[in-house]
C-alpha positions in Angstrom: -146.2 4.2 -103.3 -148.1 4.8 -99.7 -146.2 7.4 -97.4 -145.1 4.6 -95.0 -143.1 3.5 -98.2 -141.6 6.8 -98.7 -140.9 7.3 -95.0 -138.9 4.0 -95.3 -137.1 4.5 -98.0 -136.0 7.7 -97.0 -135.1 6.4 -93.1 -133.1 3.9 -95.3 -130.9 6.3 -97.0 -129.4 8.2 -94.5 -129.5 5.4 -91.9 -127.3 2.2 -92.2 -128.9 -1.2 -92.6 -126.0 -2.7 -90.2 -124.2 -1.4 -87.3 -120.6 -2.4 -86.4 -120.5 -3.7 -83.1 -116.5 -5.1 -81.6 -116.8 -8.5 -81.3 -114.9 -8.0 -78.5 -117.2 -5.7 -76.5 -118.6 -7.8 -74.3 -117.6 -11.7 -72.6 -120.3 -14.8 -72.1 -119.2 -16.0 -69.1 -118.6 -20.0 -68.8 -120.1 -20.0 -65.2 -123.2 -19.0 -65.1 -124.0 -17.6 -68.8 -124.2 -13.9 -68.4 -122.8 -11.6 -71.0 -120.7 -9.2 -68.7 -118.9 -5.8 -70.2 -115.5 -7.0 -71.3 -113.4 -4.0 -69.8 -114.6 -4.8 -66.9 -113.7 -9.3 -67.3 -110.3 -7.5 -68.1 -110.2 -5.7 -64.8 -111.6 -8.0 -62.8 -108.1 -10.4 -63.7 -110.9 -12.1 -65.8 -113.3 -13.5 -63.2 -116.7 -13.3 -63.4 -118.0 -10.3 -61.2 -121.1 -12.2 -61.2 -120.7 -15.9 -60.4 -116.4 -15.3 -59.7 -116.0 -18.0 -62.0 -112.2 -17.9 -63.1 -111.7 -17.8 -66.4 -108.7 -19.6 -68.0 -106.1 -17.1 -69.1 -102.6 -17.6 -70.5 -98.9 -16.9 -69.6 -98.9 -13.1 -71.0 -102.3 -12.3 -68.6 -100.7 -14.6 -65.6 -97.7 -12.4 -66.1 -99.3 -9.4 -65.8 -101.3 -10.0 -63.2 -98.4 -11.4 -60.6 -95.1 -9.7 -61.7 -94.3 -6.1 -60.2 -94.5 -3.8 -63.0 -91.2 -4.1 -65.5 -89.8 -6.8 -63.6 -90.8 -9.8 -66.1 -88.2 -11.1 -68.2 -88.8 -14.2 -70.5 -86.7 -17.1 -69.9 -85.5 -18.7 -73.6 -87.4 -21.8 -74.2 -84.8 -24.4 -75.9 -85.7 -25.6 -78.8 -86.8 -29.5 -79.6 -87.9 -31.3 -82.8 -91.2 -30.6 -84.2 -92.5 -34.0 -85.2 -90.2 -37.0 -84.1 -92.7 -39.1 -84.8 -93.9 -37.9 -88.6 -97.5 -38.4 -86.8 -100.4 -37.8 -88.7 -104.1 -38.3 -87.8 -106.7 -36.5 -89.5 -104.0 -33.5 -89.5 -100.4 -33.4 -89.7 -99.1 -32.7 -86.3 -96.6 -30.1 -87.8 -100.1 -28.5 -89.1 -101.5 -28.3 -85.6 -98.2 -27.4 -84.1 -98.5 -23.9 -86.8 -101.9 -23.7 -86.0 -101.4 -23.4 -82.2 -98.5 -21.1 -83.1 -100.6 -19.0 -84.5 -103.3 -18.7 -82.5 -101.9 -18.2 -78.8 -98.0 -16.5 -80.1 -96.2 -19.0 -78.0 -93.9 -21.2 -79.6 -95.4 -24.7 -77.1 -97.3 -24.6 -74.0 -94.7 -23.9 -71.2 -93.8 -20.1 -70.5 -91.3 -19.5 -67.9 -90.4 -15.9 -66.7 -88.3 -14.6 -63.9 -89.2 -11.0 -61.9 -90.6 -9.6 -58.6 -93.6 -10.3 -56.6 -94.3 -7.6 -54.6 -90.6 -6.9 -54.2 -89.6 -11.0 -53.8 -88.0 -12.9 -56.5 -89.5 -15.8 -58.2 -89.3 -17.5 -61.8 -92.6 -18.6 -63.0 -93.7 -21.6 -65.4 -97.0 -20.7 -66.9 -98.7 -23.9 -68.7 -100.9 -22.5 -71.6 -104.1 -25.1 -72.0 -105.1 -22.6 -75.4 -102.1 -24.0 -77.0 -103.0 -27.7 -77.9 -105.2 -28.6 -74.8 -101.7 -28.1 -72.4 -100.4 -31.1 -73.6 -97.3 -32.1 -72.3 -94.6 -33.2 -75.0 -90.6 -32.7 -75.5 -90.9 -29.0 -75.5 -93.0 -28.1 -72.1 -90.7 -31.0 -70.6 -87.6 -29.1 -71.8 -89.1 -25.7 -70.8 -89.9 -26.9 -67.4 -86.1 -28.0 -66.7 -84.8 -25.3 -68.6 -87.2 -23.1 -65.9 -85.9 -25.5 -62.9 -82.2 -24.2 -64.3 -83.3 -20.8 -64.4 -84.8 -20.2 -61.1 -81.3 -22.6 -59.2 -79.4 -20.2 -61.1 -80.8 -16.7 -60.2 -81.6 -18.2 -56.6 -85.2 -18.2 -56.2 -88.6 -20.2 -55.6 -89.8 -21.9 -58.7 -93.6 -21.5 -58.9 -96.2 -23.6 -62.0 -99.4 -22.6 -63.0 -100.8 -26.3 -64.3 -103.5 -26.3 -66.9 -103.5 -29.6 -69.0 -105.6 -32.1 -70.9 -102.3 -34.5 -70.1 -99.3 -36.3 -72.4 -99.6 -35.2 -75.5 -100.5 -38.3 -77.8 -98.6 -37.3 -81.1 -95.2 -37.8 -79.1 -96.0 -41.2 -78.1 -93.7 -42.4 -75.5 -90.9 -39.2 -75.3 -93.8 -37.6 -73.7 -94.6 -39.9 -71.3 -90.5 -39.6 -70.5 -91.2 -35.9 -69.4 -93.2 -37.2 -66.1 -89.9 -38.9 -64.8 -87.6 -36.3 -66.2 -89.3 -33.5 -64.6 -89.5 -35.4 -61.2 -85.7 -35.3 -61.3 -85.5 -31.5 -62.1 -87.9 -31.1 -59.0 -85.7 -32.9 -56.7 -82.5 -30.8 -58.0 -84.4 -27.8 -57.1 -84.6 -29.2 -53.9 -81.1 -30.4 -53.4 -80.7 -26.3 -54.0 -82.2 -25.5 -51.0 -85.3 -23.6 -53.0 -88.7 -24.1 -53.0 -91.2 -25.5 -55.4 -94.6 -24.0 -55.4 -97.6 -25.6 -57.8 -100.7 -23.6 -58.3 -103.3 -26.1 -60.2 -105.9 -24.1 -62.7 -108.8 -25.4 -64.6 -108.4 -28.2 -65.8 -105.5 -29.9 -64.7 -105.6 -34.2 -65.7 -103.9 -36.7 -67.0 -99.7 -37.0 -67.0 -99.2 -33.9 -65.7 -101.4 -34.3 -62.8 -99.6 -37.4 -62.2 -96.0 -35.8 -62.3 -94.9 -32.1 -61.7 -98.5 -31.1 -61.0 -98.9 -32.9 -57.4 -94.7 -32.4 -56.4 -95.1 -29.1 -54.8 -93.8 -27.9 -51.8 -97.2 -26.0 -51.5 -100.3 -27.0 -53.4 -102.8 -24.0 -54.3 -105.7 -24.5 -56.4 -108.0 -21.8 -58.1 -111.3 -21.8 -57.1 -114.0 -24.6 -58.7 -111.1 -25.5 -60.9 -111.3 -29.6 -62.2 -108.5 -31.4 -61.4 -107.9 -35.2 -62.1 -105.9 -37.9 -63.1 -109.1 -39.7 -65.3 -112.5 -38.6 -66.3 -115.4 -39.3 -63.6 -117.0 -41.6 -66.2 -114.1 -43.7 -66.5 -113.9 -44.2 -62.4 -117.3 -44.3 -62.1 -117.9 -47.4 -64.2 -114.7 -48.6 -63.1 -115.4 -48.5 -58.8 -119.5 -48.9 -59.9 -120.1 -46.3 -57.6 -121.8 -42.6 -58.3 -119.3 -40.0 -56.9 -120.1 -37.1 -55.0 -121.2 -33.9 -57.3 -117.7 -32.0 -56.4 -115.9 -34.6 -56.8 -112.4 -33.7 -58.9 -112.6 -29.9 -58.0 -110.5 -28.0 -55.9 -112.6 -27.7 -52.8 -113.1 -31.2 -52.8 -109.2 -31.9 -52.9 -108.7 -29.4 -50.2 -111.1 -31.0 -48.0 -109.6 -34.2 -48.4 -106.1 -33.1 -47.9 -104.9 -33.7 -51.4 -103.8 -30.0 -51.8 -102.8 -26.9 -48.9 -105.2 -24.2 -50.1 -108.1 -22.8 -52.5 -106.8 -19.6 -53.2 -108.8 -16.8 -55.0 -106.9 -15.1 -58.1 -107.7 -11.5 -56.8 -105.3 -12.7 -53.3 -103.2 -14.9 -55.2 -100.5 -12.5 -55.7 -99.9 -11.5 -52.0 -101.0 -15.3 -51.2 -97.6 -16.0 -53.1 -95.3 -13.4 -52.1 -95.9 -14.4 -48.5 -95.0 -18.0 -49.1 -91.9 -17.1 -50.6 -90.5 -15.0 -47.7 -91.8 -17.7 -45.3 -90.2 -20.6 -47.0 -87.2 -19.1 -48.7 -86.2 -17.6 -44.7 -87.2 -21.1 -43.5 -85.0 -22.7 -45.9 -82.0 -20.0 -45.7 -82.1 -20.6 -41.1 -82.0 -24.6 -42.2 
């Protein structure tokens, strides 16, 4: 055996051939590919410091991030059937339904919660696209009213963070019946006297962008989030036209007057708190 053998082997023995690393240590950013320290995604409300690409995040980080410390309280989701439709594809939808369960901790994708933002009251809807794409089905249409009910009761702005892939296709027609249903829980939260503020995130399509998504009082988008009733490839062979590059983002829907403002997460929370004191006094001298 040479000595570079020996000097090997004995390197080998007191030094481990693998190194645990947390797999959470560090976050590949969907912008602009960088690999950026995860403590500090988690700081930065998890934007990119790099590109400020907003990263999707659920109801417990949207939570966080807006309510004044110890002020959030959950509002009780009611409970629907799991499978009305005994629909199967290449999974059992009561499969998927565990499955989504299990991964995000949410029983469906609505989350409503009531607290303080910087000292003003407010129940918040929180749509969770990690559970099942967003979709909306019998339970985020019952959540949504039930969060409609919460906020007339307690007095306060209702305010919905979209993020959808649209109608969730193993409900078949009931979930197409949440789009008109939650039109009519908008308009009693109107006939309260209270407002009804949307904030779209990425992606919001389909039939939620056609219902509850586009209702608002106030329309705020995140930044370079997608928002659209179809896909571009679907308009585009439909009008036989090539559409503009940022067409179906927030920018472009703020230039065109389709929403009120691009609002960047890091401001959203005093963004929000302003429009509540402005529109809840408005509405209280009317």
């Amino acid at each position: 055996m040479s000595w570079l053998n020996r000097v090997r082997n004995a390197i080998a023995s007191v030094v481990p051939t693998t190194k645990e690393t947390p797999d959470n240590l560090w976050h590949k950013c969907k912008g602009c590919g960088q690999m950026v320290f995860m403590k500090e995604f988690e700081e930065n409300l998890h934007v990119c410091p790099l590109c400020q690409h907003h990263d999707r995040i659920g109801p417990k980080q949207r939570f966080a991030q807006l309510f004044d410390d110890g002020s959030c309280k959950l509002v009780p989701a009611p409970r629907v059937s799991d499978d009305p439709l005994k629909f199967r594809d290449s999974k059992r939808y009561v499969d998927r339904l565990k499955a989504a369960r299990a991964d995000t901790g949410d029983q469906d994708a609505f989350v409503n919660a009531r607290g303080t933002i910087l000292g003003r009251r407010a129940t918040i809807g929180v749509q969770n696209f990690a559970f099942m794409g967003g979709s909306m089905g019998q339970a985020v249409g019952e959540a949504f009213i039930a969060g409609v009910e919460a906020a007339i009761a307690a007095r306060t702005p209702y305010i919905v963070f979209t993020a959808s892939g649209g109608a969730r296709m193993q409900e078949g027609i009931l979930s197409l019946m949440q789009m008109p249903r939650s039109t009519v829980a908008i308009q009693m939260l109107h006939d309260a006297g209270l407002p009804y503020i949307v904030v779209l995130t990425d992606p919001t399509s389909g039939g939620v962008m056609a219902a509850y998504a586009m209702l608002g009082d106030v329309q705020i988008a995140e930044p370079k989030a997608t928002l659209a009733f179809t896909g571009r490839r679907v308009i585009e062979s439909t009008i036989r036209e090539k559409l503009p590059e940022d067409f179906q983002t927030s920018e472009y829907y703020r230039d065109h007057g389709l929403i009120d403002m691009v609002v960047d997460r890091h401001d959203l929370k005093a963004t929000l708190a302003q429009l509540i004191g402005y529109l809840c006094a408005a509405r209280a001298a009317a």
